[in-house]
N, CA, C and O atoms as CSV, one atom per row, in Angstrom:
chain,resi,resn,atom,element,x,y,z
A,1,UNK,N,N,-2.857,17.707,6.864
A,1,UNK,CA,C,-1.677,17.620,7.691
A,1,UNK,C,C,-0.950,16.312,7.387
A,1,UNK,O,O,-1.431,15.191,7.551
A,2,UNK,N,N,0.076,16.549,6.998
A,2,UNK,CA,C,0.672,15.456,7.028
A,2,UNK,C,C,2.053,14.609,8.164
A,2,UNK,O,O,2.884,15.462,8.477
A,3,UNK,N,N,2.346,13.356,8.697
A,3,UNK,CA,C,2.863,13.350,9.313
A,3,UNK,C,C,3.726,12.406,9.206
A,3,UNK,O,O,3.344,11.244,9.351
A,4,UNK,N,N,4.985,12.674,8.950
A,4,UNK,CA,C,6.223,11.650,8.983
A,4,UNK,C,C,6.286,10.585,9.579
A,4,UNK,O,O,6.223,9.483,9.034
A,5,UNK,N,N,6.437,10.822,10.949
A,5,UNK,CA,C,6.307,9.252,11.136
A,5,UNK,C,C,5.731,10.170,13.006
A,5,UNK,O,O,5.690,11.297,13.500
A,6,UNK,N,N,5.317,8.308,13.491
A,6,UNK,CA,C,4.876,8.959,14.813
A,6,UNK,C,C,5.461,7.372,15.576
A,6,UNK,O,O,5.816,6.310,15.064
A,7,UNK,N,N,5.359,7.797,16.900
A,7,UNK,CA,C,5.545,6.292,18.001
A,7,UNK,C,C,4.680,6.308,18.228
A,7,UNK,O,O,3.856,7.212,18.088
A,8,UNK,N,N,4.538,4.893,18.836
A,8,UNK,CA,C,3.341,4.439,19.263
A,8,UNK,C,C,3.504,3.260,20.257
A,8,UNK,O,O,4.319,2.347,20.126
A,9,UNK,N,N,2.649,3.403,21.230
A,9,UNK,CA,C,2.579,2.679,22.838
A,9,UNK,C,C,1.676,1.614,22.250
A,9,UNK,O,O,0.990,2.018,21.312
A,10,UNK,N,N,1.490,0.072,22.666
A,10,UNK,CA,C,0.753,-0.450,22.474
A,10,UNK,C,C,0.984,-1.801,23.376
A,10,UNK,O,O,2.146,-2.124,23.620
A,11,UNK,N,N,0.233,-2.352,23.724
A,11,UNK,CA,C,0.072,-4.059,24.464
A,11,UNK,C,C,0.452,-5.698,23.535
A,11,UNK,O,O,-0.282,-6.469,22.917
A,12,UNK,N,N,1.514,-5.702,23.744
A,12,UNK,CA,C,1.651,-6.933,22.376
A,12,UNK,C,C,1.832,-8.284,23.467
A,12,UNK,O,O,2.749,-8.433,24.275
A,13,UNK,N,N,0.974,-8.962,23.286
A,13,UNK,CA,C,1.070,-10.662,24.277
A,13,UNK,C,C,2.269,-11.026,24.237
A,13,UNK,O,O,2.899,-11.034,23.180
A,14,UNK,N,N,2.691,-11.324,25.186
A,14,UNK,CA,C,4.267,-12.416,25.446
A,14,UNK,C,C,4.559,-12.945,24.262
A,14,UNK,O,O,5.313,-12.323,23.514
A,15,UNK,N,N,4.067,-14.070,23.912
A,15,UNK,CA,C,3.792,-15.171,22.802
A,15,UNK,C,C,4.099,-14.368,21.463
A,15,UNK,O,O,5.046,-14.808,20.810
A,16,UNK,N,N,3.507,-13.373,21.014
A,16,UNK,CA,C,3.926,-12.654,19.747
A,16,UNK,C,C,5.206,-11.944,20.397
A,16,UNK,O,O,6.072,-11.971,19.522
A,17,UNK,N,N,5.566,-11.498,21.216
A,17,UNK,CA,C,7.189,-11.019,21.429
A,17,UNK,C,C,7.518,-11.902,21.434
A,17,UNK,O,O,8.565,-11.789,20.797
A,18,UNK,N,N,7.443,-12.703,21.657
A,18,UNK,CA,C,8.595,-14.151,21.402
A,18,UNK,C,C,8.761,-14.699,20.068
A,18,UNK,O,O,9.932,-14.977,19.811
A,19,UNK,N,N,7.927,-14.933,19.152
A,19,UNK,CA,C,7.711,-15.298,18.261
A,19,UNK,C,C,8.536,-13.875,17.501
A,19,UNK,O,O,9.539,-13.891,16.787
A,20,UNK,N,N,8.002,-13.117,17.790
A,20,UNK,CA,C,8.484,-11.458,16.905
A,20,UNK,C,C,10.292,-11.355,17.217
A,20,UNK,O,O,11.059,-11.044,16.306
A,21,UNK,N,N,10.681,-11.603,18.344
A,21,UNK,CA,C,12.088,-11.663,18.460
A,21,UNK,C,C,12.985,-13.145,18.108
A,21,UNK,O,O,14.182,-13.282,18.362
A,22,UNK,N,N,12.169,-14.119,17.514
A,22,UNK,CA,C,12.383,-15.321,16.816
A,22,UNK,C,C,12.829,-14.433,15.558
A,22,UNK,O,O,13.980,-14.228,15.174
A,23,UNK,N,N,11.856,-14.048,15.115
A,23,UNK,CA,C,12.155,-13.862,13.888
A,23,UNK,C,C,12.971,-12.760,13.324
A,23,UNK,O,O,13.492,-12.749,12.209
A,24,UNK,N,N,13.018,-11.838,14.229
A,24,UNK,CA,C,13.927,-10.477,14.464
A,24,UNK,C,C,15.359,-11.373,13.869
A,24,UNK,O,O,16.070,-11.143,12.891
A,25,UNK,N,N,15.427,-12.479,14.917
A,25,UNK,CA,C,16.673,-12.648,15.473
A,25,UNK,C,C,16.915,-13.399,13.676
A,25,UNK,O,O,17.536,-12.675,12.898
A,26,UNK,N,N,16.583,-14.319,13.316
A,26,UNK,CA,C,16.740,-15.165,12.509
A,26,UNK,C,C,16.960,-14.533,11.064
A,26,UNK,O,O,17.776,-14.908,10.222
A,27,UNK,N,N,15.584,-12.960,10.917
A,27,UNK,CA,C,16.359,-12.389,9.582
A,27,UNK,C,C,17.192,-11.053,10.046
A,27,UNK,O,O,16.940,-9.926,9.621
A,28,UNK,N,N,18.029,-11.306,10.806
A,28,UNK,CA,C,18.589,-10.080,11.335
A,28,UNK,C,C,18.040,-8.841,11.181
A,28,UNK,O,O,18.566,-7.825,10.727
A,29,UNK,N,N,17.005,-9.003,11.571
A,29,UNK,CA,C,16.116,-7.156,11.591
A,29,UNK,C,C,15.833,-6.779,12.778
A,29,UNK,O,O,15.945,-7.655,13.636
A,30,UNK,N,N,15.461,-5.637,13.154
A,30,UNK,CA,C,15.097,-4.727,14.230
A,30,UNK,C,C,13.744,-4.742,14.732
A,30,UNK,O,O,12.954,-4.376,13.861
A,31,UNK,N,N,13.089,-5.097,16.058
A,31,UNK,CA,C,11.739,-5.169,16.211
A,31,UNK,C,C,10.815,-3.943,15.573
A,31,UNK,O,O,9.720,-4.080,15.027
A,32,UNK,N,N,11.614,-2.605,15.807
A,32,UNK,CA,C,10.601,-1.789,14.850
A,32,UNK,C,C,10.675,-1.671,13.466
A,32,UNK,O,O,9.829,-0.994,12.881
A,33,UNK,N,N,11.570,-2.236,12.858
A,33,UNK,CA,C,11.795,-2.607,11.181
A,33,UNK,C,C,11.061,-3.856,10.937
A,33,UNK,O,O,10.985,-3.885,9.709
A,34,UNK,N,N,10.426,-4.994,11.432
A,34,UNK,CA,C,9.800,-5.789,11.550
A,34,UNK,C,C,8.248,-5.544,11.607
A,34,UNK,O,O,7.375,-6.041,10.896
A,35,UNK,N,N,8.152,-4.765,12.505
A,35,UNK,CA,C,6.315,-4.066,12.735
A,35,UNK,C,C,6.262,-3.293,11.536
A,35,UNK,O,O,5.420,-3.808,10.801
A,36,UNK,N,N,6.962,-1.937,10.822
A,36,UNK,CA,C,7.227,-1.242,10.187
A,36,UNK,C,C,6.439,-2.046,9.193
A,36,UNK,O,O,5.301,-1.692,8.885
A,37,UNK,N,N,7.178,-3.446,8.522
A,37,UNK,CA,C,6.995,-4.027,7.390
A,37,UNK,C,C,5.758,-5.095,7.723
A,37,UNK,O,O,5.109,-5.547,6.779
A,38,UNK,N,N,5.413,-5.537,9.271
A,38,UNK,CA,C,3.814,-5.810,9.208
A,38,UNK,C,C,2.720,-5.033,8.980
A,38,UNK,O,O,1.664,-5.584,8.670
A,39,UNK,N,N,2.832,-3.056,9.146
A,39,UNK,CA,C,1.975,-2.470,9.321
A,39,UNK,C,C,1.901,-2.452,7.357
A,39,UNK,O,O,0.996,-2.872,6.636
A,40,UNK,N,N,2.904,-1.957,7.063
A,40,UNK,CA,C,2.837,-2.042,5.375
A,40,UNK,C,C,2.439,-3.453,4.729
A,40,UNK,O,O,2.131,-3.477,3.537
A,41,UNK,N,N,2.438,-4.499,5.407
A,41,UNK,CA,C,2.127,-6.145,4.723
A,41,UNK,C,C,0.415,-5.646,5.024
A,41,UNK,O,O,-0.423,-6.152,4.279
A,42,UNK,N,N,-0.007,-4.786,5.974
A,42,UNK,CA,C,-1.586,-4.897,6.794
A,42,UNK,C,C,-2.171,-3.862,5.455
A,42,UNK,O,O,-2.976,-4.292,4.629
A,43,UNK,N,N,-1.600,-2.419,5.417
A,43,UNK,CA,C,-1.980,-1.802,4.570
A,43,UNK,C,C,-2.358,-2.513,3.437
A,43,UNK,O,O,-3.549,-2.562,3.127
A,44,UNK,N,N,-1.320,-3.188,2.638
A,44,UNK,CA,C,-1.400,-3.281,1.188
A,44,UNK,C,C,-3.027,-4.369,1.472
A,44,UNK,O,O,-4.151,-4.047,1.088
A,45,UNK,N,N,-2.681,-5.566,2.183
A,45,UNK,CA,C,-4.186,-6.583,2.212
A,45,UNK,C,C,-5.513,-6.171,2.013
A,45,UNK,O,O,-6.489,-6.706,1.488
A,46,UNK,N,N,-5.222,-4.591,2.810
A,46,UNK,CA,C,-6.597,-3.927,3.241
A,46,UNK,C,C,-7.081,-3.024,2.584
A,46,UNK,O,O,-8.301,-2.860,2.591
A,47,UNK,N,N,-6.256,-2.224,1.860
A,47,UNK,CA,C,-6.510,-1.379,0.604
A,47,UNK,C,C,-7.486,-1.779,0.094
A,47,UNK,O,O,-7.786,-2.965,0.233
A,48,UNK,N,N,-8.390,-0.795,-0.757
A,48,UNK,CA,C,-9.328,-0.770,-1.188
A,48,UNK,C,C,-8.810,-0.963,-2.691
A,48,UNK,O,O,-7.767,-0.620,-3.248
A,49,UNK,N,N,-10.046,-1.705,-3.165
A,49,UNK,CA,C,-9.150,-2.410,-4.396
A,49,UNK,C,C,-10.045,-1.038,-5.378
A,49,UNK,O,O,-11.066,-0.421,-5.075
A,50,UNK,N,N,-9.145,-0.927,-6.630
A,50,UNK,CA,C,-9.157,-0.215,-7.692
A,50,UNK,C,C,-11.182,-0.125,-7.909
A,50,UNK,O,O,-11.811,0.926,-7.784
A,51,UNK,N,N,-11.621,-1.065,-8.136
A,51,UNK,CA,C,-13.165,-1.187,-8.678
A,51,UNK,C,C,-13.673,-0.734,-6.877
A,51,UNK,O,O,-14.609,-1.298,-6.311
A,52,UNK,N,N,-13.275,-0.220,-6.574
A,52,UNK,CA,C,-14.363,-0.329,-4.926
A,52,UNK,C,C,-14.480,1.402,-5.624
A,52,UNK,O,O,-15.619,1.839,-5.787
A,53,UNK,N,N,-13.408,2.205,-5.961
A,53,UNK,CA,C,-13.607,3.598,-6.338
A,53,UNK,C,C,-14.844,4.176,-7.149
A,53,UNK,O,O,-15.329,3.527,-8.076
A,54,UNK,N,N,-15.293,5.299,-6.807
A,54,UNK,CA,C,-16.601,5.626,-7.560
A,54,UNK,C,C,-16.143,7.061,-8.264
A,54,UNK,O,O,-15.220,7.814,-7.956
A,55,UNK,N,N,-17.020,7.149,-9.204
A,55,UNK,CA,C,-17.101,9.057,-10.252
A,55,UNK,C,C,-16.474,8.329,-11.328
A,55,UNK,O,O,-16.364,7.116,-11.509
A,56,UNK,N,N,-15.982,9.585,-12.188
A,56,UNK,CA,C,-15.828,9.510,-13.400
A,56,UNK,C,C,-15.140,8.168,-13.878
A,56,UNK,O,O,-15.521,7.266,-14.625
A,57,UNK,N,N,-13.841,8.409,-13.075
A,57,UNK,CA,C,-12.739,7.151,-13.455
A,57,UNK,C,C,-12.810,5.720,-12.694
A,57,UNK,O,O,-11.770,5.067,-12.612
A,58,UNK,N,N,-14.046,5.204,-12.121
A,58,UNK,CA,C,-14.358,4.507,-11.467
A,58,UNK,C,C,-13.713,2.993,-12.482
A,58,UNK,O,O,-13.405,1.965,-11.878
A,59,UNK,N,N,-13.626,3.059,-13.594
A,59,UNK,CA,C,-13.740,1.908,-14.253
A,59,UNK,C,C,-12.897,2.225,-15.538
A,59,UNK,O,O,-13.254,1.760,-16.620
A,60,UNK,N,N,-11.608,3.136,-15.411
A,60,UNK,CA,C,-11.050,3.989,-16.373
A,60,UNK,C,C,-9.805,2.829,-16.792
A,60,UNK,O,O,-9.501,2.844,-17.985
A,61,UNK,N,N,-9.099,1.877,-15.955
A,61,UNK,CA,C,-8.219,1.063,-16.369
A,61,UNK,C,C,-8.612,0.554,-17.559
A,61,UNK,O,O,-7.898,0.789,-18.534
A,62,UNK,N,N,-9.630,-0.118,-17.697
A,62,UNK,CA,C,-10.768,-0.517,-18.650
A,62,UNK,C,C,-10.574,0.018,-19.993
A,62,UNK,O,O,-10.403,-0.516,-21.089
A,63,UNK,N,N,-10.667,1.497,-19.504
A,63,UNK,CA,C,-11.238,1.527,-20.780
A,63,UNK,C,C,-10.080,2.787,-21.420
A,63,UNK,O,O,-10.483,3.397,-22.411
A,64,UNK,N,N,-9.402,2.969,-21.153
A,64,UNK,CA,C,-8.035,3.821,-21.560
A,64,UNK,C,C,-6.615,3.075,-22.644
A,64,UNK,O,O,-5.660,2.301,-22.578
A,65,UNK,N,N,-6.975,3.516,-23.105
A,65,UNK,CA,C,-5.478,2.907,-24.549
A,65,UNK,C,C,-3.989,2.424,-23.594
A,65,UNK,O,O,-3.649,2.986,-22.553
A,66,UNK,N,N,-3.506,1.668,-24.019
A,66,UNK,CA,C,-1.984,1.251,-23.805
A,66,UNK,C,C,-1.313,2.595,-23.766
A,66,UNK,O,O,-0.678,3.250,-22.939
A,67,UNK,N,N,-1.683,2.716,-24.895
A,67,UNK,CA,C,-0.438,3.811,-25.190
A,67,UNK,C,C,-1.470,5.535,-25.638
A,67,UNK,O,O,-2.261,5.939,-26.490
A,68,UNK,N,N,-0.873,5.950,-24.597
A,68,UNK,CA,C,-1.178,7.600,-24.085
A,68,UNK,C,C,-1.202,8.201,-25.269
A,68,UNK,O,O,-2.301,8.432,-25.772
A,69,UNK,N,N,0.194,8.637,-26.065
A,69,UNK,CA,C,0.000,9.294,-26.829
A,69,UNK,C,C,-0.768,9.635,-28.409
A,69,UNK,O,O,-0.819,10.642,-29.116
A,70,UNK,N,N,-1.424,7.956,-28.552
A,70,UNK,CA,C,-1.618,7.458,-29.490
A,70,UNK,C,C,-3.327,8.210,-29.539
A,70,UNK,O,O,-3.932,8.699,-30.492
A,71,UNK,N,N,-3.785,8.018,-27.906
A,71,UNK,CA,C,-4.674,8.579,-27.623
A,71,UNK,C,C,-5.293,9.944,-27.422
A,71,UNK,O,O,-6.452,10.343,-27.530
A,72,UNK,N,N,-3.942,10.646,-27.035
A,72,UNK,CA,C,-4.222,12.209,-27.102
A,72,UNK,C,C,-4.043,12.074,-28.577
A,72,UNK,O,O,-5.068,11.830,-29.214
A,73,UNK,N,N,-2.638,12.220,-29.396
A,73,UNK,CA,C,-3.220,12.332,-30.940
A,73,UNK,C,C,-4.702,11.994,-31.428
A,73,UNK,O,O,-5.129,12.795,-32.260
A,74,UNK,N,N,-5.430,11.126,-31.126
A,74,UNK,CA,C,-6.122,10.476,-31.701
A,74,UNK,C,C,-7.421,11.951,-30.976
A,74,UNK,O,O,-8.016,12.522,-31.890
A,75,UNK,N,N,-7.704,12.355,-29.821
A,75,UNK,CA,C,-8.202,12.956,-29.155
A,75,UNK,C,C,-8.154,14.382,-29.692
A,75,UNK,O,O,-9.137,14.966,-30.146
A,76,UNK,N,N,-6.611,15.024,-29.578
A,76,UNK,CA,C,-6.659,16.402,-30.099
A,76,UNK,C,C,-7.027,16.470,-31.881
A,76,UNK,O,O,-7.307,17.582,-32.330
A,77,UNK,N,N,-7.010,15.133,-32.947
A,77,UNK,CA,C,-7.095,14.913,-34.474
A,77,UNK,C,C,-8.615,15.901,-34.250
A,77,UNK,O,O,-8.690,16.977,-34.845
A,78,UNK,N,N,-9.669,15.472,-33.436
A,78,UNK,CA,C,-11.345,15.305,-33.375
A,78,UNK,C,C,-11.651,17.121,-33.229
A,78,UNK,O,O,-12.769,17.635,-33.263
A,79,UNK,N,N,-10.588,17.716,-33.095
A,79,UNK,CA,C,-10.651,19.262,-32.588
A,79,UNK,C,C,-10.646,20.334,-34.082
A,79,UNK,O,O,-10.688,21.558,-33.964
């Protein structure tokens, strides 16, 4: 299922609304265009980095040619 976008209710301390409408105010953005781009600053930090992945291609950056086609040629030559 996938889902476009959703709202969301939540408890934010005085002190970060203040601070959050500091900064609203200063780069002229919108409090939910502001969270928007903290929840995406939170994602990217937290992502699981490339080597955490497991199976075949666990370690495939590594070990795969620059250049694709050089490699399928080189791949379909062996047939």
């Amino acid at each position: 299922m996938y889902i476009r976008s959703m709202r969301i209710l939540t408890e934010i301390p005085d002190q970060q609304l203040t601070d959050l409408a500091d900064i609203c105010s200063a780069r002229n953005l919108s409090r939910a265009e502001a969270i928007r781009q903290a929840v995406d600053a939170y994602i990217e930090r937290n992502r699981p980095a490339r080597e955490a992945a497991f199976g075949l291609w666990q370690n495939a950056h590594n070990k795969l040619p620059k250049d694709g086609l050089k490699y399928q040629e080189r791949l379909r030559s062996e047939w």
